[in-house]
KOLPAZA-253428 format. One record per residue (C-alpha): x, y, z. Coordinates in steps of 0.5 Angstrom, whole numbers, plus 2048, in hexadecimal, padded with zeros to 3 digits. Example, Ala and Ser with C-alpha at 12.3 -4.5 7.8 and 13.67 -1.06 7.14 Angstrom:
8197F7810;81B7FE80E;
end
This chain:
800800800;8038077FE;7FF80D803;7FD8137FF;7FB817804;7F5814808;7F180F80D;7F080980B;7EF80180F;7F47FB80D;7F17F5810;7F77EF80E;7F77E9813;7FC7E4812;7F77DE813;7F07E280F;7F07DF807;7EF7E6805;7F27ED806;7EE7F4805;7EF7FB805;7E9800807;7EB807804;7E780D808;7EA814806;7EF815802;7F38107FC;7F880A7FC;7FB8057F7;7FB7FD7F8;7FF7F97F4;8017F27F6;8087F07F7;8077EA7F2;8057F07ED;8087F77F0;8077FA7E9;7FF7F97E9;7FC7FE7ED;7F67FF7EF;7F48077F1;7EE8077F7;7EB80D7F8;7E680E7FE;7DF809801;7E48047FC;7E67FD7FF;7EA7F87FD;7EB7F17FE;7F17ED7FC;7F17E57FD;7F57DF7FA;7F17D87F7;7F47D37F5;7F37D07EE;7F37CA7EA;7F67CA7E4;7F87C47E0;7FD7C37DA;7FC7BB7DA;7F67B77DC;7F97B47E3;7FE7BA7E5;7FA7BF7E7;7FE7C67EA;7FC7CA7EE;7FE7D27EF;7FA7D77F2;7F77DE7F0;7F77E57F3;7EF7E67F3;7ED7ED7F4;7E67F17F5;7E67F87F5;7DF7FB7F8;7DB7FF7FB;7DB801803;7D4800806;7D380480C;7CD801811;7C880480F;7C5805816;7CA80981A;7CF80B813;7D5807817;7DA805812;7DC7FD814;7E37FD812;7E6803816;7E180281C;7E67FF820;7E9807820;7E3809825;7E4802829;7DE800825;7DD7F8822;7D87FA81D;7D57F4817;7D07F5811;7CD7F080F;7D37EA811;7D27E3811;7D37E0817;7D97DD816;7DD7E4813;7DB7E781A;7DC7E181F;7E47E381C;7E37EA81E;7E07E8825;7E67E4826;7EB7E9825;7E77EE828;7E67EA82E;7EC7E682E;7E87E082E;7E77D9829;7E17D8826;7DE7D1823;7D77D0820;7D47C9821;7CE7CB81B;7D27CD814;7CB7D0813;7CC7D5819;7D37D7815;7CE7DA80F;7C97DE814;7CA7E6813;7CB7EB818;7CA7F3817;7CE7F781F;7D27FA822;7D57F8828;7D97FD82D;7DA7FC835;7D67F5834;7DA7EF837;7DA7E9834;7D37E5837;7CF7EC835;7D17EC82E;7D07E582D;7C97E6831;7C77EC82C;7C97E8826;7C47E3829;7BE7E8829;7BD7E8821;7C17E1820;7BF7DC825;7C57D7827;7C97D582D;7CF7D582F;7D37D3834;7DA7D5838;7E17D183A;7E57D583C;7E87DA836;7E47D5831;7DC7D682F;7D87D082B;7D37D3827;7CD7CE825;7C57CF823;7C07D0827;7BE7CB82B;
end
């Protein structure tokens, strides 16, 4: 990333499968180190996201090889429509703020906001969409206030919290 004056959010974690860039005022370039020469100019309320897959090519019927690709989505960002919060700089205002995040998105950011591990025993609660903010809640109120549109239940040991359906 090269700043030209500006505010933006780089969210790149070691163990997440995707990279994104969330530009607020201003402009700045992202290229990739792979290609330094493509350059893509962001400008303000534009997002990228930049991930790797793995792709089969093959040559020969029996030897297939693999290689992986750059993938990238360049869009728009969505402020909530509720209170106009900007999901991806709401950390600045100490803020946890989502917009129509599946489950299993949020559950990430709730183990790193919170400093805890979360499982689903249900792949269909992964799926389920949540729209919030969370700011002085704990972690037993965040999940008791996701359980007010989305029934499910959940139990904690220690650090490690095991999301199921309702039973």
């Amino acid at each position: 990333i090269k700043v030209k004056g500006t505010t933006f959010n780089v969210k790149a974690y070691a163990e997440d499968s995707t990279v994104e860039t969330s530009m607020i005022e201003g402009a700045i370039e992202v290229f990739s180190q792979k290609d330094p020469e493509r350059k893509i100019l962001m400008r303000p309320n534009e997002k990228i996201i930049i991930g790797k897959s793995a792709t089969i090519s093959s040559q020969e019927k029996d030897t297939p090889s693999y290689r992986e690709e750059e993938m990238i989505s360049l869009g728009k960002i969505k402020p909530n429509p509720v209170d106009s919060s900007i999901a991806e700089i709401a950390w600045i205002e100490n803020k946890l703020a989502f917009y129509k995040e599946p489950f299993s998105s949020l559950a990430k950011k709730m183990e790193r906001w919170y400093n805890v591990s979360i499982d689903f025993r249900d792949s269909k609660m992964e799926g389920v969409t949540f729209t919030g903010s969370f700011e002085k809640e704990d972690i037993v109120e965040a999940l008791n206030a996701l359980r007010q549109s989305t029934p499910f239940h959940y139990t904690i040991e220690n650090r490690n919290i095991i999301i199921s359906r309702q039973k």
